[in-house]
N, C-alpha and C positions, 0 to 999 in steps of 0.2 A: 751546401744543401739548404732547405727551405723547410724551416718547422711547419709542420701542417697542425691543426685546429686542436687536436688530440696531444700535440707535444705541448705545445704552450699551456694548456689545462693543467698537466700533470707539472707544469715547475708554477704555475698559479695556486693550486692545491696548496699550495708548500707557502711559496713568499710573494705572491698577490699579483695583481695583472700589472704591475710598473715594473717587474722585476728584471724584464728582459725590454732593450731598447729596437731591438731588430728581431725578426724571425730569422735571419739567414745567417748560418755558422757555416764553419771551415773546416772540415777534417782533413788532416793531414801526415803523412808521416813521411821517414826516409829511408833511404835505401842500408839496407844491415842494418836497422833497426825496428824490431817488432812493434814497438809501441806506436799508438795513435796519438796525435795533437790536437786537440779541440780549440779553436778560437770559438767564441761566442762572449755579444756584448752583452753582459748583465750589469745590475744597477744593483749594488749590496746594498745600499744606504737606502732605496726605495723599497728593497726585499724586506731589511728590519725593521721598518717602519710601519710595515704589511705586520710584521709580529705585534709589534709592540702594540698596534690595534686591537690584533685579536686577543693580546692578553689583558684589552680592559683600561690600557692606558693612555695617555695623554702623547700621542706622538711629536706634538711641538716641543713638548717637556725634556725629550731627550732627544735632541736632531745633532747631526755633527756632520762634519766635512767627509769624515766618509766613517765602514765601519766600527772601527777600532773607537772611535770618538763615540759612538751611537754608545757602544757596549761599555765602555767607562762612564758617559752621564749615567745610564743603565745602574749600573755599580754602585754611583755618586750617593743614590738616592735610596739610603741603607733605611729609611722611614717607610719604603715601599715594597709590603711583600713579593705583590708581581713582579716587579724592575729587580730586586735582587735575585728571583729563582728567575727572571730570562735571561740576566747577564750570566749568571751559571752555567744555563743551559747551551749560551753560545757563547764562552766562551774557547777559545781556542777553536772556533769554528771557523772556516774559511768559507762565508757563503758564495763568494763568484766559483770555488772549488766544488761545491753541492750541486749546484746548479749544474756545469756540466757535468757533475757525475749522473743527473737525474737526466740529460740530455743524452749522452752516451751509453746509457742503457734502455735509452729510444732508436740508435742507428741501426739501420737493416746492416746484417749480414751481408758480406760478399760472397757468392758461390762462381768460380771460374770451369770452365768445362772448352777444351779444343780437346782435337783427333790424338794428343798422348796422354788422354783419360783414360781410352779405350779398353776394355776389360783385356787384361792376359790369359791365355789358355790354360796355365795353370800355375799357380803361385802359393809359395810359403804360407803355410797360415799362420806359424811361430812369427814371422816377418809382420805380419796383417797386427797382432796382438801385440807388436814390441814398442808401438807408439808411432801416431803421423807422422812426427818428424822425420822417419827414417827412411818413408818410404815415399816412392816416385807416385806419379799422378795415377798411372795405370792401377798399381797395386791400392792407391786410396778410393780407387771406384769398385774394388773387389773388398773393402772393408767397409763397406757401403753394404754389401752384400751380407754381410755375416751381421751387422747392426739390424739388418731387416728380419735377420731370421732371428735374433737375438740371440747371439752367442758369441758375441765379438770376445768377451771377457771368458767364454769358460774351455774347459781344459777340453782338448781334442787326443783323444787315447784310442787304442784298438777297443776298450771294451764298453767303450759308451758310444761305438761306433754308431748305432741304431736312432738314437734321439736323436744325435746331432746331425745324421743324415734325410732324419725327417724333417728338423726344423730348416736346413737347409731345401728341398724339395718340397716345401710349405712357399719358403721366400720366393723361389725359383716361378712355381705356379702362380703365384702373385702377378709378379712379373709379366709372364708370357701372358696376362687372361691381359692387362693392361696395355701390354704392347700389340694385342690384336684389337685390341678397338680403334688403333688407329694405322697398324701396318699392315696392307691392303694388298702389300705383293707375295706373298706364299701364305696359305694358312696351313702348309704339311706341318711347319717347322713350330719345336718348343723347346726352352733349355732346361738342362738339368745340370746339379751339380752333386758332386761325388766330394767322398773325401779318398786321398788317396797319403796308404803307409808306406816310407824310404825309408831303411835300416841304411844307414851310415856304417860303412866298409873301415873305417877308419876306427870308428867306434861300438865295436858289435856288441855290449852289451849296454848302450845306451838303448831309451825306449825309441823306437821308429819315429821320426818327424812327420808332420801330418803336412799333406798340401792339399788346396783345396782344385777340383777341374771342375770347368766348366765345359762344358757341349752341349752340342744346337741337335736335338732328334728331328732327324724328315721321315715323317711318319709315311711317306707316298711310299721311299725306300727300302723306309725299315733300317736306316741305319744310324748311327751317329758319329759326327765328325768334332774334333775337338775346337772350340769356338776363335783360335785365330787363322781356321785354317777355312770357316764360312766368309761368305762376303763381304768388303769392308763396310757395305752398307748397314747391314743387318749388324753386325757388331757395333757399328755406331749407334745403331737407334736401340739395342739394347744396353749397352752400357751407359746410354744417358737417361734415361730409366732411371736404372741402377744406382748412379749418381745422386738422382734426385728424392728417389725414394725416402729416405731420413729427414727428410724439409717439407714431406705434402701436407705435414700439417701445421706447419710454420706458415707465417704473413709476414712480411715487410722484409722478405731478400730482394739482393739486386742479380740476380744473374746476367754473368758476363759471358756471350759466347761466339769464341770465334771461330767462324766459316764455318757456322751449323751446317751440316746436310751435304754437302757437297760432293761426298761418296754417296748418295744418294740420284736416283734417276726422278726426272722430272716431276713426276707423278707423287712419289714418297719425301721430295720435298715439299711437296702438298699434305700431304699426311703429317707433316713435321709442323709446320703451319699451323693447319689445325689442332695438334696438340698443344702446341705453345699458347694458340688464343684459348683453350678452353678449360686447361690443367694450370697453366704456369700464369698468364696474364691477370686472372682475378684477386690471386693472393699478391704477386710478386711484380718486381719491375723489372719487366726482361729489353737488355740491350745486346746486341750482334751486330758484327759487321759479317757484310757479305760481298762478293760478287755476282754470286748469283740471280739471274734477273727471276728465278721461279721461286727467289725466298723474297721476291718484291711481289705484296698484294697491290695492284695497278685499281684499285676499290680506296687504296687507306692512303695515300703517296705520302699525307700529310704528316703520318710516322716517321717517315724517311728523314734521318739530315746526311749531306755529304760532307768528306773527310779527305781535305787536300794537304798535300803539302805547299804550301807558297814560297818559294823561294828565301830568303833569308829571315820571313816571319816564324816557319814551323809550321806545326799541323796544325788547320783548323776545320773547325765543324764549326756547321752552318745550317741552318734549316733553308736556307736561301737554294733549293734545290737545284732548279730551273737556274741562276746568277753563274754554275761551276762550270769547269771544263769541259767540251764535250765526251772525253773518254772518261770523266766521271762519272757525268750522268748515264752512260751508256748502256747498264744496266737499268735502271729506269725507264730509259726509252723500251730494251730490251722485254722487259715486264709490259711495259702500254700493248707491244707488238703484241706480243701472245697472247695477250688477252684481246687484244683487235682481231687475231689471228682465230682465237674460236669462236669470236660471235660476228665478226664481217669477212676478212679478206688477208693474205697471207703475203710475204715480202715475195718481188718477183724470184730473187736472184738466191738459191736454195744449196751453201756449202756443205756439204754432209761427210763429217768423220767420224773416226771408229768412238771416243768417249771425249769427257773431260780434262784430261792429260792435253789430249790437242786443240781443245780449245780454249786453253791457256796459254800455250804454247805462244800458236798463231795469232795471240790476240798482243800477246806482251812484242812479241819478236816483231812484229807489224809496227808496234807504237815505237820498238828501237828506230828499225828500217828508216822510218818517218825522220825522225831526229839525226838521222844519219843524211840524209837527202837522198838514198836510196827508195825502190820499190816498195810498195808495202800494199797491206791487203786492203783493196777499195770496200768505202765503207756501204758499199749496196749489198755486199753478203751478210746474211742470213749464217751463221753458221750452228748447226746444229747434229749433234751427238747422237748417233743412231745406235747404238751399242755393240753392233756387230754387221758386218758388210751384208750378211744374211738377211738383214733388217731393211737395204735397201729397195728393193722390188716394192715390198710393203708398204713401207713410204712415199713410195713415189705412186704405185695405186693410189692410194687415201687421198692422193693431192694432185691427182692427175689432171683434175677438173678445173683447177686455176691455173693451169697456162703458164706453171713454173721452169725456171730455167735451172736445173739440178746439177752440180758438179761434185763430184766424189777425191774427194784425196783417201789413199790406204796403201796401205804396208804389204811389203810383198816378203815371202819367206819363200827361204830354199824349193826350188822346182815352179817358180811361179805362183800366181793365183788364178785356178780352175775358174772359181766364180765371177771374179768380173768375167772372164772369156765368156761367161754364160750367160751375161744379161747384154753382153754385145750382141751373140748369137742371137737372144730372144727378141733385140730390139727396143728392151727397155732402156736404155740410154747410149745416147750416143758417144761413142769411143774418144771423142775428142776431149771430152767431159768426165773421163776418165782418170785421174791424176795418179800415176803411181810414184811413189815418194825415192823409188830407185831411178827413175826417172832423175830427178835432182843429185841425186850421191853419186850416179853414176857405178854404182856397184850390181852385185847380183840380188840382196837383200837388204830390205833396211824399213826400219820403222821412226817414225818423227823425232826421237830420240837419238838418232844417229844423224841427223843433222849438226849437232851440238858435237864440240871435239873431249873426245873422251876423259881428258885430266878435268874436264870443266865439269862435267856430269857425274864423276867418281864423287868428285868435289860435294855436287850438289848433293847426293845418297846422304854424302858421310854428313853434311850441314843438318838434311832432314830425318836426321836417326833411321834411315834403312840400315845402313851398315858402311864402315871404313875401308873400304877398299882400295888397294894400291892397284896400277894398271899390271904392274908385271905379274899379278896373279889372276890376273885374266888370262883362258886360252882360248884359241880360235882366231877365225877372219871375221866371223857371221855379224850379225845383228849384234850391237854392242844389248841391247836387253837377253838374247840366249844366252853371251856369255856371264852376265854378271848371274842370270837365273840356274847356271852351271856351277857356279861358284857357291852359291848359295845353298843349291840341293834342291829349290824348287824359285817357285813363283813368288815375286813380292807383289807388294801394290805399286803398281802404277802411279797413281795417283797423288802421291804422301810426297814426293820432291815437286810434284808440278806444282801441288797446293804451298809448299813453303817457298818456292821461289816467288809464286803470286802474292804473297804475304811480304815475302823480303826483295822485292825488285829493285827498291830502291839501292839497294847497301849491294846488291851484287850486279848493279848496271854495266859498272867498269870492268867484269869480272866476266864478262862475253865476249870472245873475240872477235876480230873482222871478217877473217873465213867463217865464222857462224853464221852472223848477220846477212852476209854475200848468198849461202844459200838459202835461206830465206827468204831471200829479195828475190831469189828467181824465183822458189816457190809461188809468191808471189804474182813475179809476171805472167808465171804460167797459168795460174789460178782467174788473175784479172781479164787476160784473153780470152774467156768460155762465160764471160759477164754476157748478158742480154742487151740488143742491140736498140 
């Protein structure tokens, strides 16, 4: 790090402007160990010398080799009442020791935030109150919660139910009035949180443990749903909120965050953007990695640096943006597009799948393909996340006017899909441009997921904390996602394995088989054949 104008003042204050020979110090520490290391070059001898000034005396008088020698001439000179109350007073003083102690209660704070912050639907509050160390990321962004309302410390009982669910419904309101100034896709919705009494069976006349729930009201509906069963979106952009709430009046954090927004749709990582420049950037220094070309302002590029692996050197970051890989920069470009895209002209060649999930997917399995000498997806597609097949007619409306060449991949479930047949029928896109992903598998059903050989994808769930699952408790033939979402009793996210493979690709390269890749590569060929001619 680099002292800035304000740290160097406050160790001048103290032992005078020779006291430090650099402004740039080292923090460091290691791994199983909590402690931080501070390198930092200080000059003691020039630090007591800055005293010995101000306390009136003759600094040539007592110089020494370094400070131990300063503080014994110091001593020497028992005729001098200043020299013997400064020796006093520094004795046994470690000034290179001061010094960083006055420097390291100048370091920002670290705050870390990824997608298993994410608030739980409903958690221990005895857990919340038992101390951070015990508890996982999620649970420390629900104690975030209970600091905001101020009650993290006090006793949660049936009969003090009413304050404490007020000051909770206080924090709560906070919350949602904040998260609407910048979340612009539903205004129905607000959260509340409850406390809720379990009497322990085991223990019946112990007093009821208190947990606390959170739920998202839609006020359109009138109803309320418990908050990890709302969109992964909206949980996200509330729980980092939530997160941040105990720091907005803190300066000098560094926020660390990785692959902001990405359960997020285009537009609300726009919203996310602007809250990061307008709440978090003033006070704080905020760093993220992303892949997302819609969390790159194509206005600011100059923020950017990119982050390679190079071969036997490691990872390096670089501001040299433009000098990387092209599959580095590709979001970059990605970002210029869009932003070319709503104020000139739109890429001819127009891939359009169901979400996010697929356009990791196809983007990772393309870059294998490539490395393999196989097929892989030409880089003239555009591929873009429509959110549901419903969405296409619509899309291709709005864009009809640029002479776009449109290809659709989508997942077919048991009895076919009605809707494409319907936009063949209407003449909105032509049938050859159609890609159905049973097409590739050769089955009745299957979603991009079932590309991938099931011990491999089990794998990946249990790596990205959805859940452990062994194949032999899966039933069925279908979609390998019905069955695991049989097993489970409903729906997961999607999204949470593609996101941690695109984070871990490296380390799980080898860890893809050759039957994966091979349909891929057809996907591919078939994909690259409905290219514009």
């Amino acid at each position: 790090m680099e002292l800035d104008a304000a740290d160097r003042t406050a160790v001048e204050e103290v032992y005078g402007p020779q006291a430090l020979s650099s402004s740039a110090i080292t923090v460091s520490r290691r791994y199983n160990d909590p402690a931080l290391y501070y390198s930092v070059t200080a000059r003691p001898v020039e630090a007591l010398a800055h005293l010995v000034r101000n306390a009136g005396l003759d600094a040539s008088r007592y110089a020494g080799k370094d400070a131990e020698e300063v503080i014994a001439a110091l001593k020497a000179d028992t005729r001098t009442e200043a020299a013997v109350a400064l020796a006093e007073a520094m004795e046994g003083t470690d000034v290179s020791a001061d010094i960083r102690r006055i420097i390291s209660a100048r370091v920002p704070r670290f705050q870390y935030f990824d997608e298993f912050n994410v608030l739980p639907g409903r958690v221990s509050i005895r857990k919340l109150q038992s101390g951070e160390a015990n508890l996982d990321p999620s649970e420390r962004t629900a104690l975030a919660l209970l600091r905001l309302a101020g009650v993290e410390t006090q006793e949660f009982t049936e009969s003090d139910y009413e304050p404490r669910k007020a000051a909770l419904e206080a924090a709560a309101n906070h919350l949602t009035d904040e998260l609407f100034t910048y979340w612009r896709q539903n205004k129905e919705l607000s959260v509340e949180l409850d406390i809720e009494f379990e009497h322990n069976a085991a223990a019946p006349y112990e007093p009821p443990e208190p947990f606390l729930q959170i739920r998202v009201r839609n006020s359109r509906h009138r109803i309320t749903l418990n908050m990890a069963e709302r969109s992964r979106g909206f949980i996200w952009f509330f729980s980092f909120l939530a997160a941040f709430s105990e720091y907005a009046g803190e300066e000098r954090r560094i926020i660390l965050l990785d692959e902001p927004g990405l359960s997020l749709h285009a537009m609300a990582q726009n919203d996310l953007l602007r809250f990061i420049d307008e709440r978090l950037a003033p006070h704080h220094q905020i760093l993220y990695s992303t892949h997302s070309l819609f969390m790159i302002e194509p206005t600011k590029l100059e923020r950017c640096r990119t982050v390679e692996d190079i071969d036997d050197d490691g990872t390096k970051v670089s501001q040299e943006i433009w000098e990387a890989r092209p599959d580095t920069v590709f979001p970059l470009l990605g970002a210029l597009g869009v932003d070319m895209t709503q104020t000139l002209i739109i890429g001819t060649d127009q891939l359009l799948v169901k979400g996010p999930s697929e356009v990791v997917y196809l983007n990772l399995l393309s870059d294998l393909a490539r490395e393999a000498g196989k097929a892989f997806l030409d880089p003239r597609w555009t591929i873009t996340p429509v959110g549901s097949l419903d969405k296409v007619p619509t899309f291709i409306a709005l864009l009809r006017g640029g002479k776009l060449n449109i290809s659709v991949i989508f997942d077919v479930a048991a009895g076919g899909n009605q809707r494409m047949s319907n936009f063949m029928s209407k003449g909105i896109i032509d049938a050859n441009h159609l890609i159905p992903l049973t097409e590739i598998t050769g089955t009745a059903e299957a979603d991009i997921e079932d590309l991938f050989e099931v011990p491999w994808y089990l794998s990946l769930l249990d790596q990205s904390k959805v859940k452990k699952i062994a194949q032999t408790e899966l039933s069925g033939t279908g979609r390998i996602i019905k069955q695991i979402e049989t097993f489970l009793g409903g729906p997961f996210d999607h999204f949470q394995p593609a996101s941690y493979l695109l984070r871990r690709f490296s380390s799980l390269l080898d860890e893809i088989s050759e039957p994966t890749v091979e349909l891929f590569s057809a996907l591919f060929e078939r994909v690259n054949a409905t290219l514009s001619k």
